[in-house]
C-alpha positions in Angstrom: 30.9 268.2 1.6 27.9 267.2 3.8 25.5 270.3 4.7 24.1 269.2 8.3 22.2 272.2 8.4 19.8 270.2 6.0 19.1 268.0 8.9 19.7 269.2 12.0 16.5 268.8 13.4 17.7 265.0 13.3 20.7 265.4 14.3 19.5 267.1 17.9 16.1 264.9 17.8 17.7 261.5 17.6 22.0 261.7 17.5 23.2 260.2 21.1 25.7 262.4 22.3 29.0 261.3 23.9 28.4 259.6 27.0 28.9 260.3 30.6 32.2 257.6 30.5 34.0 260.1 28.4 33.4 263.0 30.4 34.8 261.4 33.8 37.8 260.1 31.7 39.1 264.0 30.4 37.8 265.0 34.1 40.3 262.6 35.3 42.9 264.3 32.7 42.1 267.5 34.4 39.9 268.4 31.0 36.8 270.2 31.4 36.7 271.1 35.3 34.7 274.2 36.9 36.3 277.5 36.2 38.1 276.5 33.0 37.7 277.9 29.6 36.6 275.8 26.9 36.0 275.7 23.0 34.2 273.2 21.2 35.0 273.8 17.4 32.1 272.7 14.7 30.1 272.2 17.9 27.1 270.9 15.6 24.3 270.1 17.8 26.5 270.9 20.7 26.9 267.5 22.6 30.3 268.3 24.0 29.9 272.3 25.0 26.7 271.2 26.9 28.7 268.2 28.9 31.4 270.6 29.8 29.0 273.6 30.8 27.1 270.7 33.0 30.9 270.1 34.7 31.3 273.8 35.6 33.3 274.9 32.5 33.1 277.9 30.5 32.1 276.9 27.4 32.0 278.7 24.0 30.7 276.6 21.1 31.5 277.4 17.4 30.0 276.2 14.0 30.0 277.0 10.1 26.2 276.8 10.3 23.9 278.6 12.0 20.7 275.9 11.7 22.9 273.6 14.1 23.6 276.4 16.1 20.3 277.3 16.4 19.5 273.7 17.6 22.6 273.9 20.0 21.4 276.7 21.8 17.7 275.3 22.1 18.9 272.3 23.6 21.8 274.6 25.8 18.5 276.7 26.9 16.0 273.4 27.8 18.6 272.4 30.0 19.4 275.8 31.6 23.1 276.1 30.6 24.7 279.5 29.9 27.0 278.6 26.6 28.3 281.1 24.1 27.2 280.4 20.4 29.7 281.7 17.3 29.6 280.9 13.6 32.7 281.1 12.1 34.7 278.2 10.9 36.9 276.1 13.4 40.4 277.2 10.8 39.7 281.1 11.3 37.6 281.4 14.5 38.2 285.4 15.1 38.8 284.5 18.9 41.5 286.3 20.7 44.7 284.2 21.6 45.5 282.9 24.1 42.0 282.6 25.7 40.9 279.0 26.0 42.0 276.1 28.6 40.7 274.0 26.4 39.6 274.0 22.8 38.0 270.7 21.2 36.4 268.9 17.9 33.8 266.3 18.7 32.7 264.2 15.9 34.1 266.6 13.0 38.1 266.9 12.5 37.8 264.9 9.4 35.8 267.7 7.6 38.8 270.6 8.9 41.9 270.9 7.4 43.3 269.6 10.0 47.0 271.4 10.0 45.1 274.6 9.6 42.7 273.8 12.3 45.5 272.9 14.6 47.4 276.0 14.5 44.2 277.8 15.0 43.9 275.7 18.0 47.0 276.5 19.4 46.6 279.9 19.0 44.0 280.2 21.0 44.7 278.3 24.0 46.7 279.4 26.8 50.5 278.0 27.1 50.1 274.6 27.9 46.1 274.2 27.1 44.1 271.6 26.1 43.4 270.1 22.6 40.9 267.3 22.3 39.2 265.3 19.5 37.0 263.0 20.0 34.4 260.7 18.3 31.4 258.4 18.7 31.4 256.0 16.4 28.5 253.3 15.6 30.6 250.3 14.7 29.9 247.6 11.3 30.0 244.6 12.5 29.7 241.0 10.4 25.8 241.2 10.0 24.8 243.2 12.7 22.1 246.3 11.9 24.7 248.8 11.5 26.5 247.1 8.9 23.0 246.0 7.5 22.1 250.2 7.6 25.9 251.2 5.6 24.6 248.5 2.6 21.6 250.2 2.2 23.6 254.0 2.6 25.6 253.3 0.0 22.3 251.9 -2.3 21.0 255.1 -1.9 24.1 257.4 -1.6 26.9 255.8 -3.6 28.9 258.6 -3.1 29.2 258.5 0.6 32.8 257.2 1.6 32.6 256.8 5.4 31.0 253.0 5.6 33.1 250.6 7.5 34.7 252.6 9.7 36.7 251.0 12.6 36.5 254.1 15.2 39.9 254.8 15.2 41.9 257.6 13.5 45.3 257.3 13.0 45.9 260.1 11.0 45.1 263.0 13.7 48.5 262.9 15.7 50.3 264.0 12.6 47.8 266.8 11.9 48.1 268.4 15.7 52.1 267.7 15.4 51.6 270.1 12.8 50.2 272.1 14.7 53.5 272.6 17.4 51.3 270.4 19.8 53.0 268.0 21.8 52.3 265.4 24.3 49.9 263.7 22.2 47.8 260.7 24.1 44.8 258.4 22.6 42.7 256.5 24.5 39.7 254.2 23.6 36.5 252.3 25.0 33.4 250.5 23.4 29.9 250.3 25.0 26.8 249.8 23.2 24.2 252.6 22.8 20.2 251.6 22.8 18.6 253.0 19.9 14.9 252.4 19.9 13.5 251.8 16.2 12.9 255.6 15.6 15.7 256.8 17.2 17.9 254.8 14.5 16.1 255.8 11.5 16.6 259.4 12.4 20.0 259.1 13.8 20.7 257.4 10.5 18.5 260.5 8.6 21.1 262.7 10.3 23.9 261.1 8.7 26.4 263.0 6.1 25.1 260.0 3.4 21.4 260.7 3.9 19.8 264.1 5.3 23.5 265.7 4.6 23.5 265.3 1.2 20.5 263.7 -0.4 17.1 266.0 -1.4 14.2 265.4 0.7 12.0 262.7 -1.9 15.5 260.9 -1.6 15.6 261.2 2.1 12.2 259.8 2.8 12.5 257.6 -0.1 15.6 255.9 2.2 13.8 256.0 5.1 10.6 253.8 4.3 13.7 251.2 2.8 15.2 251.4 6.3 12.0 251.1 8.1 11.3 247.7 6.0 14.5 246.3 6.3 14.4 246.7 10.2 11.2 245.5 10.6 12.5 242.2 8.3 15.8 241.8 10.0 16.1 243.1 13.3 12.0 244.0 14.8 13.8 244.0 18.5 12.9 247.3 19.5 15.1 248.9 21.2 18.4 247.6 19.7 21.5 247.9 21.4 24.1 249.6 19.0 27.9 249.1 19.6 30.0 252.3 19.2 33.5 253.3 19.8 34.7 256.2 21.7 38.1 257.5 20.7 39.6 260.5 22.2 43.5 262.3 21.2 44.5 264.7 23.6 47.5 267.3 23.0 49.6 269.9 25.1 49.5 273.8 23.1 53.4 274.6 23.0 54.6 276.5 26.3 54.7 279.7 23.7 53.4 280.3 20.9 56.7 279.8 18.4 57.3 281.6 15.1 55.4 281.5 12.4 57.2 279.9 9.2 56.8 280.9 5.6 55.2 277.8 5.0 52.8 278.0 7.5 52.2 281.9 7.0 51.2 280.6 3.1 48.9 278.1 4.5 47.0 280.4 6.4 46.7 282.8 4.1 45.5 280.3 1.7 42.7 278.7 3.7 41.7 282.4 4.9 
C-alpha cells in the first residue's frame, strides 16, 4: 500500500483539489450547507473538509497519517478555517454515532475496505445522512501528456496498477449497499485542469507510483525523466489536463438495523 505521508509536501504543494463545480453540484443535493455536520474520511491533504468548512459546514477531517494531517491543518489555518483534525482509520473512526450529516471519501475508497468503511459510515451519520465519494481523476488519453506520464510510471514503478484509469468506479454502489445505504445516485462531469510544468511534475511526485512508494534517489531519478520528456513532447507551459469528476451519493438507513453475525465477524476482523 502507498504511504502518502512520504510525500505529502507534494501532495498539498501541487495536487488540485476538487473544484468549485463539484461543490455547487452536492450544494444543490442539499450536501455540505452552513450548519451541517460533516466528515471527510482519509481526508489526506484535506481538499474536501476545507471546501465544506468554506460553505458553512462543520467539518471534521480524519486520516491514517498524521504527515497529511499535518499539511491539512496548515493549509485549514492559511486560509482561516476552523476544521477538526483526527487520525484514526476511516473503518474504525472512534466517533460517536449518530453524529454526522454528512460523512465522505474524496479521492481514497479504493484503499478502504469498502464494506467495512461503509458500515462505519453509517454508523455515524444521523438517520437519513449523507454518504459521498468522490474523485478527481486526470484522464489517459491516446497520446496526450497524461498517458505519456502513466508509460513512464510504470518504467519506473512496474508495480503500480492504477494507469489507465477511465474515472469511473463501478464497483462502489455494491460496497455502500453493503453497508444498509440506500438511494444510491452517481453523477459525472469533465473539465480540464491547467497544470503549469512544475505543478505536474510534483502532482505526478505525489502520486501512489512515485513519492508513495519509490525511495527518494528513485523519486528524483523519475523526476529529471519526466522533466525531459515534457520538455521533448509537450514544452507548452501551462498544459491543460483533462480530468473526470465522479461523485456516488447514498441515504444512511432511517435506523440503524441489526447487526448480523456476518457483519459482527467482519468488524471484529478488520478491528
Amino acid at each position: 500500500m502507498a504511504d502518502f505521508g512520504k510525500t505529502a509536501k507534494d501532495y498539498a504543494t501541487h495536487r488540485a483539489g476538487f473544484p468549485p463545480e463539484m461543490f455547487r453540484r452536492l450544494a444543490a443535493r442539499g450536501i455540505g450547507l452552513p450548519g451541517q455536520r460533516a466528515l471527510d474520511l482519509g481526508s489526506g491533504t484535506g481538499s474536501l473538509a476545507r471546501g465544506w468548512a468554506k460553505q458553512g459546514a462543520e467539518v471534521t477531517a480524519l486520516d491514517i497519517s498524521a504527515e497529511m494531517l499535518a499539511q491539512a491543518e496548515a493549509l485549514s489555518r492559511d486560509q482561516g478555517l476552523t476544521i477538526a483534525f483526527r487520525q484514526a482509520p476511516a473503518e474504525r473512526t472512534g466517533l460517536p454515532s449518530g453524529s454526522f450529516d454528512v460523512a465522505a471519501a474524496g479521492q481514497c475508497w479504493h484503499w478502504f475496505d469498502g464494506p467495512a468503511a461503509a458500515r462505519e459510515a453509517a454508523r455515524v451519520l444521523k438517520p437519513q445522512g449523507t454518504l459521498v465519494i468522490a474523485h478527481f481523476d486526470w484522464l489517459p488519453l491516446p497520446g496526450n501528456m497524461v498517458e505519456t506520464t502513466e508509460n513512464l510510471i510504470r518504467e519506473h514503478s512496474p508495480t503500480w496498477q492504477f494507469f489507465g484509469g477511465t474515472g469511473f468506479y463501478p464497483r462502489w454502489p455494491a460496497d455502500v449497499s453493503a453497508g444498509g445505504f440506500g438511494g444510491i445516485e452517481t453523477f459525472t462531469f469533465d473539465l480540464e485542469v491547467p497544470y503549469s510544468q512544475e505543478d505536474w511534475r510534483g502532482r505526478v511526485r505525489a502520486s501512489a507510483g512515485v513519492g508513495g512508494t519509490l525511495d527518494p534517489a528513485a523519486v528524483a531519478a523519475f523526476d529529471v525523466a519526466l522533466a525531459e520528456r515534457l520538455a521533448a513532447l509537450y514544452p507548452e507551459d501551462p498544459i491543460a489536463v483533462p480530468h473526470r469528476v465522479f461523485v456516488l451519493t447514498a441515504t444512511a438507513p432511517s435506523g440503524r438495523a441489526p447487526q448480523s453475525a456476518s457483519a459482527s465477524r467482519t468488524r471484529q476482523a478488520v478491528s
